[in-house]
C-alpha positions in Angstrom: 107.0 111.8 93.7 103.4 111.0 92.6 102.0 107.1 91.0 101.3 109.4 87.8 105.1 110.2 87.0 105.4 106.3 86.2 103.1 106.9 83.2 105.9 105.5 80.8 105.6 102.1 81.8 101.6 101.4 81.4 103.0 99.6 78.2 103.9 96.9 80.5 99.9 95.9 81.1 96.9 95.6 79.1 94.7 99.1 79.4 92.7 98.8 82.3 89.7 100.9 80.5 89.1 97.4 78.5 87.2 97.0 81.8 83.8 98.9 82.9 83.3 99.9 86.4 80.7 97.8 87.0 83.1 94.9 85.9 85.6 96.3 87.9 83.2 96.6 91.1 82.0 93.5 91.1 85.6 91.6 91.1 87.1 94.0 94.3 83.5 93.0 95.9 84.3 89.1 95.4 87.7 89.5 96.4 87.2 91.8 99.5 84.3 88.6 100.9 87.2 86.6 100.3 89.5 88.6 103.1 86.5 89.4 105.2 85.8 85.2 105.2 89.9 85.2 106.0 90.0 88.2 108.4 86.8 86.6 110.7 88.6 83.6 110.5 91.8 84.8 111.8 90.7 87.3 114.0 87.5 85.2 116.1 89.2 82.5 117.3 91.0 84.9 119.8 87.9 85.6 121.3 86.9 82.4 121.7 89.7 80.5 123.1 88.3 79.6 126.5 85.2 78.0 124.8 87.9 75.9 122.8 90.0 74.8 125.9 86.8 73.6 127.7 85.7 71.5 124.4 89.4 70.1 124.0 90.2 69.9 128.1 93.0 71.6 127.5 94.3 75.1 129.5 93.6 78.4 127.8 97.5 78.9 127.1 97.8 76.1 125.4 94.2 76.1 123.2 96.4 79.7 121.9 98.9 77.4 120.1 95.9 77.0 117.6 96.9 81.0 116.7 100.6 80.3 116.7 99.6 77.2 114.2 97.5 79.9 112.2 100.1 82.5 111.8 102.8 79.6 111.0 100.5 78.7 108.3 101.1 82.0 106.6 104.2 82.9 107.1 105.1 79.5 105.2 102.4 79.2 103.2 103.2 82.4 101.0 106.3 82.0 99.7 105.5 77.9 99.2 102.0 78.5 97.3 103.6 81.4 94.9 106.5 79.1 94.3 104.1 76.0 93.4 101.6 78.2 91.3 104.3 80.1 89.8 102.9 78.5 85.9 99.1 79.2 87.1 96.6 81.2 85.7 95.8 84.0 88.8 91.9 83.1 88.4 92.1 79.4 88.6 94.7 79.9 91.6 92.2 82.5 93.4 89.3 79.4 93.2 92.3 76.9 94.4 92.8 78.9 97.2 89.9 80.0 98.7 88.3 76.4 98.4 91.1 75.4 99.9 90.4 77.9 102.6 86.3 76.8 102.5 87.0 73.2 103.5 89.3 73.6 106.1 87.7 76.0 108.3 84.7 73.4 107.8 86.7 70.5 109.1 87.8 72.8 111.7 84.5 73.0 112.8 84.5 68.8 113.1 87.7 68.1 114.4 87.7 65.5 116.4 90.8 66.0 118.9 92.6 68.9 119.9 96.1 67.6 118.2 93.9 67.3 114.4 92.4 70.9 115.4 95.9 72.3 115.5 96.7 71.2 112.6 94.0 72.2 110.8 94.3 75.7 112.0 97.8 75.4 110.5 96.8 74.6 107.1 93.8 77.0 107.0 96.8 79.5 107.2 98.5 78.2 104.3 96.4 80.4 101.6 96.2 83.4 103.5 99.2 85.4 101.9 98.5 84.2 98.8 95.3 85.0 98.5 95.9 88.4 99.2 99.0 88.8 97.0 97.2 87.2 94.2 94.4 89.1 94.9 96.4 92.9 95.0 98.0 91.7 91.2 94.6 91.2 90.0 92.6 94.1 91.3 95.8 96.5 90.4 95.5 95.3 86.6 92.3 95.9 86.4 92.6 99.9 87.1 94.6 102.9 85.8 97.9 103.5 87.0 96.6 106.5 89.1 94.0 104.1 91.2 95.7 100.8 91.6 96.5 101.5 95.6 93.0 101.9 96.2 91.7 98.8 94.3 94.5 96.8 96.5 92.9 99.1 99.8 89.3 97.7 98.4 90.9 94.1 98.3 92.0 94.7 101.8 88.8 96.7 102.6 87.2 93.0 103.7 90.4 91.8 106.4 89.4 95.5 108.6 85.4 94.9 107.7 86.1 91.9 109.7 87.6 93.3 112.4 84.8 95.8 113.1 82.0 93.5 112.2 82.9 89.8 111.5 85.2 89.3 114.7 82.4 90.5 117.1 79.1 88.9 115.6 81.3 85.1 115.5 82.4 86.0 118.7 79.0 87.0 120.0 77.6 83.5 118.4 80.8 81.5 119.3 79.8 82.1 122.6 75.8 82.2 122.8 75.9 78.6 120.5 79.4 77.0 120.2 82.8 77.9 119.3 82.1 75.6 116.0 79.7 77.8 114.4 81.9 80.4 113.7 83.6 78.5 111.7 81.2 77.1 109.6 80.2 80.8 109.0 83.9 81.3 107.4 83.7 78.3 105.6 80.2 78.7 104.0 81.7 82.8 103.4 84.8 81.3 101.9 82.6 79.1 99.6 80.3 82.4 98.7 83.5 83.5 97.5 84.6 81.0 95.2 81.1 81.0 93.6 81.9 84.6 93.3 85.4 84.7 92.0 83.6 82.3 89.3 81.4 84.4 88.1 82.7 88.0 88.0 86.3 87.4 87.6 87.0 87.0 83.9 89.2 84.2 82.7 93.1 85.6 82.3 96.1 83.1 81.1 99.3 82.3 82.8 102.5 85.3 82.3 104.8 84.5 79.8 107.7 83.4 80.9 106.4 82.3 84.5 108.9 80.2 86.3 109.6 79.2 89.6 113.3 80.6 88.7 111.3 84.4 87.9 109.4 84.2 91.1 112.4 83.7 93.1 114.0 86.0 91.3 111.8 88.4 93.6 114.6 88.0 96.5 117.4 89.0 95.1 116.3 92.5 94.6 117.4 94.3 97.5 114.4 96.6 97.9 111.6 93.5 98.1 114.2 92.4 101.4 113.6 96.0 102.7 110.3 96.4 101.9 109.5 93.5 103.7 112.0 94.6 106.9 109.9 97.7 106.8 106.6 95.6 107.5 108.4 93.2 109.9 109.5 96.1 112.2 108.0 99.1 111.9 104.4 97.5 112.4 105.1 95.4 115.2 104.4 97.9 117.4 100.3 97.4 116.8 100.8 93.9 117.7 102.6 94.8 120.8 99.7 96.8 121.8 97.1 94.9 121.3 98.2 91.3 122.1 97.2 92.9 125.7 95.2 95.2 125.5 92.5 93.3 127.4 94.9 93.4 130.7 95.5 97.7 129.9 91.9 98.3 129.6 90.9 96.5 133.0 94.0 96.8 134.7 95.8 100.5 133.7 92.7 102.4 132.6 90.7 100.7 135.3 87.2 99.7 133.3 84.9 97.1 133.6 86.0 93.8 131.0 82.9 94.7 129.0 84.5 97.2 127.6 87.0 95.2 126.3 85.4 95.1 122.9 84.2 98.9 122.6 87.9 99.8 122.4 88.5 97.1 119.9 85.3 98.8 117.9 87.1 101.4 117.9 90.2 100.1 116.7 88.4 98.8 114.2 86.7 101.5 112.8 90.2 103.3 112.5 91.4 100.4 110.5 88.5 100.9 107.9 89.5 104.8 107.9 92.9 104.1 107.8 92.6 101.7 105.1 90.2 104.1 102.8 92.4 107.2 103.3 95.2 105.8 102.9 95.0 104.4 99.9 93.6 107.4 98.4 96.8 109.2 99.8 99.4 106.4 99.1 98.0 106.5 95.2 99.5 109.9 94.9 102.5 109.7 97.6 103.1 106.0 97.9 106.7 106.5 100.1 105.3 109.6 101.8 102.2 107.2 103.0 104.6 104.6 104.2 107.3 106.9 105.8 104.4 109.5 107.4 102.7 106.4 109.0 105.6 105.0 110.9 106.2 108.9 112.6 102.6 109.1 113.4 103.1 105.8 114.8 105.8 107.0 117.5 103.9 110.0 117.6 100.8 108.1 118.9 102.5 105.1 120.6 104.5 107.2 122.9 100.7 109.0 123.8 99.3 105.2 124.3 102.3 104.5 126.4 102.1 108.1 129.1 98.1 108.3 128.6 96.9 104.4 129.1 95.5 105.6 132.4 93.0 107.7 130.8 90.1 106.8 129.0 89.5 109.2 126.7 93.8 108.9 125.5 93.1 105.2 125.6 90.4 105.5 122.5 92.1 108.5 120.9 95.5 106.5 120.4 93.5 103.0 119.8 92.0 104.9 117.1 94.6 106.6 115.7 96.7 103.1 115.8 94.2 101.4 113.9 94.1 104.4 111.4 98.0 103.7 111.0 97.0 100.9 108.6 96.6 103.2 106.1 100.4 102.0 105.6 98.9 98.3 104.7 98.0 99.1 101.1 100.7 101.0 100.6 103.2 98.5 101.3 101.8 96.1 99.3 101.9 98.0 96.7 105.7 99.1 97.2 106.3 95.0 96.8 104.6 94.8 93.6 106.7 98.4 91.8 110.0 97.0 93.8 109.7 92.7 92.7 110.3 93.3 89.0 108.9 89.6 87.8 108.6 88.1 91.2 105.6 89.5 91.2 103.8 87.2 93.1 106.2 85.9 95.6 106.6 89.7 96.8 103.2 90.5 97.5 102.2 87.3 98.8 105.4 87.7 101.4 104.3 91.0 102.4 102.0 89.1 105.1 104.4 86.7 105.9 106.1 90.1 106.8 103.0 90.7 108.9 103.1 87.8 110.6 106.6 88.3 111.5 105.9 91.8 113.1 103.3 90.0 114.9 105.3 87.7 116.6 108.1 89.7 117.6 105.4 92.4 118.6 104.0 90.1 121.1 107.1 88.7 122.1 108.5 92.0 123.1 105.2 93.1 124.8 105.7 89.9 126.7 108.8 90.7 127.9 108.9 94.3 129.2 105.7 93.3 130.7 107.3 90.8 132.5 110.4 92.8 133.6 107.6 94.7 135.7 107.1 98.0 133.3 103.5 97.2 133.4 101.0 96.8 130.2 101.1 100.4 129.1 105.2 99.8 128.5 103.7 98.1 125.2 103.7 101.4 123.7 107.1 102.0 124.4 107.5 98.5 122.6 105.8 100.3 119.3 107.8 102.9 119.7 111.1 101.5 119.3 109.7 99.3 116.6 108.3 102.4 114.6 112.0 103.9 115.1 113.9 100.8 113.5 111.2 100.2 110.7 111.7 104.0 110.1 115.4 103.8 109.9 115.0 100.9 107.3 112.3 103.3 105.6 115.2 105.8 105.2 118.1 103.2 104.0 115.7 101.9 101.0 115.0 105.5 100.0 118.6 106.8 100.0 119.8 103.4 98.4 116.6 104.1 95.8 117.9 108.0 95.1 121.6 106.2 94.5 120.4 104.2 92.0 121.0 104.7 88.4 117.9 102.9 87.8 114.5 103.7 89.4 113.3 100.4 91.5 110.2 102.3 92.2 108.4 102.1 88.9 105.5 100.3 88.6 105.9 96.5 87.2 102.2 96.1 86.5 100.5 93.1 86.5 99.2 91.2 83.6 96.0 91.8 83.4 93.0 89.6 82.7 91.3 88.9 79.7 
C-alpha cells in the first residue's frame, strides 16, 4: 500500500503548496543544523572519553557514565517535554529547545567538577527527542502527502551528517586542543540554529484542542506501543555492534587502531545513503521500508557475525548496517499516521525508543562477549534482535489488517501559518 492511497485525509492539514520550495528548503536546512548540532554532540563525546577522565581524575569506565547520563536524558526528556508543551506553539517550542540545548553544552564546556559535568550531560539530553519529534511534525506539514517521509529523512539528514563529518572533526580537535572545545562548537551550532529557526520558520499557533489529556492519549493506541517495540528491538542490533566495534576491528579483523575511524566513515556514509534512500522508498512503501530493513538486517548481521575476520566483509556489512537506517525515517513517520492526536508525544518517544534499543544492545553485546563468544558474537546479538523486532513488525500488521478501521492513515500535522 503506497502514502498516496491516504489521499482522503489531506483535509486534515492546511495545503502544503501555500508554501514555495524555497520556503520549504530553507526550514528542513535550519532544522537538519539543529540535529547535526545534536548528533556531534551525542556522538563526540565517545571519542573523547579518555581526554575527559584525565581532566576529571576519574577512570575511563567511569568518565562513560557521562553517556549513560546523555541517553537518560532522552529517554525521559521526550515524553516529559511533549507532555509540558502540550499547549505550545511548535515554533516557539523549536527556539525553547534548541536554546535550551545551546546553553548547556556551553556550561558543559565550564563545568567545574566531574559530578556538575554529569549532570549536565543529563540535561543536554532532555531536548533531544523532542526536538526531533517536533521537528518531523513540522517539516511533514509543510509538504504533500506523497513527500512528507523525505522532509522527516531531511530533518534527520543532520544526526548521520554528524556522524560522517561532525563526530570526526570534534574528535580530531577534542584531541589536538581540549575535550572543551568541542563542545563550545555544539553550543555555538545549537545557537546558529535558533537564529535560524527564527528566521525561516514561519510563525504557526497552538492545535486546537491541545491538551496534556490528547497527548497522552497517544499510548493508549495499541499501534504507537508497537511501533515503538519495533524500534526498541529490532534496531538494537546496530548498537550491539558498534558499542565494540573498536575491540573487532583490532582484535578479530586484526588492523592497526587507526583504522578504527575509517570503518566508522564508512558506517557513516551508509547512514547518509540509507537515510536518503530510504525515505524516498518508505514515501511510497512505508511498512515495506520498515519490515524489508529488519530482514536485511539479519541478512547482514549474520555476514558481520561469520565474516568479522575479513576486512573487506568487515566494511561491506558496516556499510550495509549503516544503510539499514533507512528504517529511521520511516518509523517516525509510522508514529505520527498511528498517534491519532498524540501527535507529539509519539514522535518524540520514537527516540526514547532508540535509546532503549541502545541500551539493551550494548547490554547484550556485553554479555555474550563476556560468556567468551568473542566480539564478532555481537552480530549474533543483532540477529536475534532483528528476529524479535520482526515478529513484532508482523503482529502490528496482522492486528492493522484486523482492524475495521485503518490506524495507518496519515494524521497530518497542523501546519504553520
Amino acid at each position: 500500500m503506497t502514502d498516496m492511497a491516504y489521499s482522503d485525509s489531506l483535509d486534515q492539514a492546511e495545503p502544503a503548496a501555500s508554501y514555495s520550495k524555497l520556503q520549504v528548503a530553507l526550514v528542513l536546512f535550519a532544522l537538519a543544523v539543529g540535529g547535526f548540532a545534536i548528533g556531534t554532540g551525542e556522538f563526540a563525546i565517545m571519542g573523547l572519553l579518555p581526554n575527559v577522565a584525565a581532566t576529571f581524575s576519574v577512570s575511563t569506565p567511569v568518565a562513560g557514565y557521562v553517556i549513560s547520563a546523555y541517553a537518560l536524558g532522552v529517554v525521559v526528556g521526550a515524553p516529559l517535554i511533549a507532555i509540558m508543551a502540550a499547549k505550545m506553539a511548535r515554533r516557539p517550542l523549536l527556539l525553547l529547545l534548541m536554546g535550551f540545548f545551546a546553553v548547556t553544552n556551553i556550561l558543559s564546556a565550564a563545568a567545574p567538577d566531574f559530578t556538575s559535568f554529569t549532570i549536565l550531560r543529563f540535561l543536554s539530553g532532555l531536548p533531544h527527542g523532542a526536538y526531533f519529534g517536533v521537528g518531523a511534525l513540522v517539516a511533514a506539514s509543510m509538504v504533500p502527502l506523497h513527500y512528507r517521509v523525505r522532509a522527516v529523512g531531511k530533518v534527520m539528514l543532520g544526526l548521520t551528517v554528524a556522524t560522517l563529518a561532525g563526530t570526526p572533526v570534534m574528535a580530531f580537535f577534542g584531541q589536538a586542543l581540549s575535550w572543551e572545545v568541542m563542545f563550545w562548537a555544539v553550543g555555538l551550532i545549537a545557537a546558529l540554529t535558533v537564529t535560524l529557526i527564527w528566521i525561516y520558520l514561519p510563525q504557526d499557533r497552538v492545535v486546537e484542542g491541545a491538551s496534556i489529556a490528547r497527548e497522552l492519549g497517544a499510548f493508549t493506541r495499541p499501534q504507537v506501543w508497537l511501533t515503538l517495540a519495533i524500534a526498541a528491538t529490532g534496531f538494537g542490533g546496530m548498537f550491539a555492534i558498534f558499542s565494540y566495534i573498536a575491540l573487532t576491528v583490532t582484535e578479530v579483523t586484526l588492523l592497526s587502531v587507526g583504522m578504527v575511524p575509517v570503518v566508522m566513515v564508512i558506517f557513516g556514509v551508509g547512514m547518509n545513503i540509507g537515510n536518503l534512500i530510504g525515505s524516498k522508498l518508505a514515501d511510497m512503501f512505508l511498512m515495506g521500508t520498515i519490515g524489508s530493513m529488519l530482514v536485511m538486517n539479519m541478512v547482514v548481521m549474520t555476514m558481520f557475525a561469520l565474516g568479522a575476520g575479513s576486512v573487506w566483509l568487515l566494511c561491506l556489512s558496516v556499510f550495509l548496517i549503516g544503510c539499514g537506517f533507512a528504517a529511521g525515517p520511516a518509523v517516525q513517520t509510522r508514529l505520527m499516521d498511528v498517534a491519532a492526536d498524540g501527535q507529539t508525544m509519539a514522535a518524540a518517544s520514537m527516540h526514547s525508543a532508540f535509546n532503549v534499543a541502545n541500551a539493551i544492545g550494548a547490554w547484550l553485546g556485553g554479555v555474550v562477549i563476556a560468556m567468551g563468544f568473542g566480539y564478532a558474537a555481537t552480530g549474533w546479538v543483532g540477529v536475534v534482535l532483528s528476529i524479535i523486532g520482526l515478529g513484532i513488525f508482523g503482529l502490528s500488521v496482522w492486528l492493522e489488517r484486523k482492524s475495521p478501521t485503518r490506524s495507518m492513515r496519515p494524521q497530518l500535522p497542523q501546519a504553520a501559518e
